[in-house]
C-alpha positions in Angstrom: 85.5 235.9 36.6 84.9 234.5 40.1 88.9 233.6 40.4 89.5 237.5 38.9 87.0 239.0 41.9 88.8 237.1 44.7 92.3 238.3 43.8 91.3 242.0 43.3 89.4 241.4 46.8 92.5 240.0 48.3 94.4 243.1 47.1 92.2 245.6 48.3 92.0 244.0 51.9 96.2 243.5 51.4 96.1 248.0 50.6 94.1 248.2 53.8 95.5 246.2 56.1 99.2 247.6 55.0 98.1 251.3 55.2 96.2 250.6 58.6 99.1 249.0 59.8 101.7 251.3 58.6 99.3 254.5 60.5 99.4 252.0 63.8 102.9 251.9 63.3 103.4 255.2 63.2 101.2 256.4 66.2 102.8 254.3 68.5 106.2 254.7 67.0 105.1 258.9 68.0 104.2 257.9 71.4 107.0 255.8 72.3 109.6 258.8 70.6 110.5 256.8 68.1 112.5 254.5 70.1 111.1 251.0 69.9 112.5 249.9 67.1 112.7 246.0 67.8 108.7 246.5 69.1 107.6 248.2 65.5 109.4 245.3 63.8 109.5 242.4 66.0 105.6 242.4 67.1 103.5 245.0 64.9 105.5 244.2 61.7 105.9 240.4 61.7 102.0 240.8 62.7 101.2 242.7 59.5 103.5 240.0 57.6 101.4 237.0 59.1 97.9 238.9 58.9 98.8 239.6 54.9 99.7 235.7 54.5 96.3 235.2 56.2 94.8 237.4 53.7 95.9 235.3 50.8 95.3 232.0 52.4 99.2 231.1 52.9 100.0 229.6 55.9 103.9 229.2 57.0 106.0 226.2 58.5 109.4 226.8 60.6 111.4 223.6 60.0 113.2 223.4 62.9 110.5 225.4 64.8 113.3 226.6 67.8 114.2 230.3 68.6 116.3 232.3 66.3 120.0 233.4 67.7 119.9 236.3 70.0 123.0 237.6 69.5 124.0 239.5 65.7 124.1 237.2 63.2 123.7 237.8 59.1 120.1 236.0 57.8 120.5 234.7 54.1 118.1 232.7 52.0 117.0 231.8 48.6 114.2 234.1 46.7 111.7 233.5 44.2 108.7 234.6 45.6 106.8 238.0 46.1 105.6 235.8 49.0 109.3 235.8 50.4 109.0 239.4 52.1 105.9 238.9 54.0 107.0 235.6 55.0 110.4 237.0 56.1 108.9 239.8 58.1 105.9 237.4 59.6 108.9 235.5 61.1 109.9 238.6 63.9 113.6 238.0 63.5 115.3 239.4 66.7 117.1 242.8 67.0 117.3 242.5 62.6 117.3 245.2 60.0 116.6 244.1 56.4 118.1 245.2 52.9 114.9 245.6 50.3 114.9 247.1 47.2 115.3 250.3 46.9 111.9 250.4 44.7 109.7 249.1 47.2 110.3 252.2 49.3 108.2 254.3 46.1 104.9 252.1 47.8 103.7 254.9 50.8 102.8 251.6 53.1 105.9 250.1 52.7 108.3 253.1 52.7 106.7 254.6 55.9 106.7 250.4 57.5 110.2 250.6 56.0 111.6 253.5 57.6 109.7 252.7 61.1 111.4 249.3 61.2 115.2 250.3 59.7 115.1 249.3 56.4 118.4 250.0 54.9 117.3 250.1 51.0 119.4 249.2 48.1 120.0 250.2 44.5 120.1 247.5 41.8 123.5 245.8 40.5 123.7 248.5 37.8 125.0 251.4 40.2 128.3 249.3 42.1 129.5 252.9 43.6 125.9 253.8 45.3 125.9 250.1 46.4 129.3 250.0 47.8 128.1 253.5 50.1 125.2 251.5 51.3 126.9 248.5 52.2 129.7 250.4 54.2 127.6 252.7 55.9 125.0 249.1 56.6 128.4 247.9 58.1 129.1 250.6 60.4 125.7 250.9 61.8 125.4 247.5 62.1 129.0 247.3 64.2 127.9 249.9 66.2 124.3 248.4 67.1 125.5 244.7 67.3 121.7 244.3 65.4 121.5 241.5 62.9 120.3 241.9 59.5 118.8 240.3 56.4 119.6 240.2 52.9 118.9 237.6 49.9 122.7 237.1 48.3 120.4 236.2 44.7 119.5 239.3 44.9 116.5 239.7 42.2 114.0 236.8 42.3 114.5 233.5 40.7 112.3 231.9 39.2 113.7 229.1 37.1 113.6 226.4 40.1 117.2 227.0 40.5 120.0 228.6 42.9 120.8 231.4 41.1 124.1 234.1 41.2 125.0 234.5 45.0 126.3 238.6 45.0 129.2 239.0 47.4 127.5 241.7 49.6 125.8 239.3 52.7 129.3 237.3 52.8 131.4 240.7 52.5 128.9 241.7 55.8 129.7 238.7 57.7 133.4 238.3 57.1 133.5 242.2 58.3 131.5 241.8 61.3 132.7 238.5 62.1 128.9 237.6 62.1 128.0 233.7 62.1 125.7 233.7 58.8 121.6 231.8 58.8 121.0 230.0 55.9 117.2 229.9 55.3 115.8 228.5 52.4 112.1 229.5 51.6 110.3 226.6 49.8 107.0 228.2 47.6 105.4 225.0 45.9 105.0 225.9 42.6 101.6 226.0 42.0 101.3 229.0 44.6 104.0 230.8 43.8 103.1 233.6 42.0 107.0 235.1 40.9 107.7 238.1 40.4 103.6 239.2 40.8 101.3 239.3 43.2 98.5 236.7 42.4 99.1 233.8 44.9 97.6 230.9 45.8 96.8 229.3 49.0 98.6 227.1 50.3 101.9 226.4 52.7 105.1 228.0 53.1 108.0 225.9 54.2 110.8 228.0 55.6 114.1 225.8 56.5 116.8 226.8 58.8 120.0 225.4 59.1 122.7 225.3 62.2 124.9 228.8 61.9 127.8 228.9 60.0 131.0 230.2 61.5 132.8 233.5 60.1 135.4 233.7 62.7 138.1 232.9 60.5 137.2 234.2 57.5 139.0 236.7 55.6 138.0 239.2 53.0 140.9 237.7 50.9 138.8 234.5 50.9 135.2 235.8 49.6 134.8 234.9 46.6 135.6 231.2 47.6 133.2 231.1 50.9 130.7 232.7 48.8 130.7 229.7 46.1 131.1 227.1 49.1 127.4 228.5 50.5 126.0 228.9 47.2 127.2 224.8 46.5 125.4 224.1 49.9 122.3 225.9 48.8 122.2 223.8 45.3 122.7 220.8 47.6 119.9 221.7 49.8 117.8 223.0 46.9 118.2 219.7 45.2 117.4 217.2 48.4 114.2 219.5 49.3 113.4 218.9 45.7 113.9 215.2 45.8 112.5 214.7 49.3 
């Protein structure tokens, strides 16, 4: 009963804060003409993310702890965690849009954060034509912004322990834009990570960054085949965090 009162607590505090935050959002977003873009999701955002991990007792780790690149780049990581988008937005990414589901959107907080911040929303894997628009109008506003962006190439959550399908939309972005790619992998111990709900546990988030990786000379021709190279880095990485 005790354990069933805490996490309906941390719920209700996790409505609030999101629905205060998404109302401060919007009255400075009003005052400032809706122009600040990188301030609503850099600093009041990536607050909301790290005040909601705070809620549920989940503290997060950077591993290396340096800067992020300032110039565009295309963020990729792992996801099996509800925990992944709070942790994602907690970490302020510069100048970056992200690509959620389109169903979040249905959630008033999160669709008015959303649109405030530049969410470009997606439709599942089960409607290719409305995803293909989405991407190609993602890529022209992202070539003529020079912003960087996020997207998870698994797509829906895994929760098996393993790397699962890579979809060929992050490495169609960055072979386009000619965008170095971030791998991040997100690292949930299992007995926190509460899948595809919402009952977490306390605990720490590891997030893991590796060096860049160069698209300069990569060619759509060649997609399938760099996709599969990154997903076979990700098994590798998944498998030596496991073993560490």
């Amino acid at each position: 009963m005790r354990e069933k009162t805490a996490f309906a607590l941390r719920v209700m505090l996790t409505l609030i804060a999101m629905s205060v935050g998404a109302l401060v959002m919007l009255s400075v977003a009003a005052l400032s003409g809706f122009q600040l873009r990188r301030f609503y999701s850099e600093t009041l955002a990536a607050a909301l993310g790290r005040l909601t991990l705070r809620i549920w007792g989940i503290r997060m780790a950077l591993h290396p702890a340096r800067p992020f690149p300032a110039g565009q780049v295309v963020y990729i990581s792992n996801h099996t965690s509800t925990i992944d988008l709070f942790v994602l937005i907690a970490l302020g990414f510069p100048n970056a849009r992200f690509f959620l589901s389109g169903f979040l959107r249905k959630l008033p907080p999160l669709g008015l954060i959303g649109y405030l911040i530049g969410i470009i929303w997606t439709v599942p894997q089960d409607y290719p034509g409305e995803r293909m628009k989405i991407f190609k109008r993602a890529e022209r506003l992202l070539r003529r912004t020079g912003e960087s962006v996020y997207l998870s190439p698994e797509g829906e959550r895994v929760t098996t322990g393993q790397v699962g399908h890579f979809n060929k939309g992050s490495f169609h972005l960055a072979t386009t834009l000619r965008a170095p790619i971030v791998p991040l992998y997100i690292r949930v111990p299992p007995e926190m990570n509460p899948g595809k709900g919402l009952n977490a546990r306390a605990g720490t988030v590891d997030v893991f960054v590796k060096p860049p990786i160069d698209t300069s000379s990569w060619r759509v021709e060649d997609l399938l085949r760099n996709k599969e190279k990154v997903r076979d880095m990700y098994v590798a990485w998944h498998r030596d965090l496991r073993d560490a």
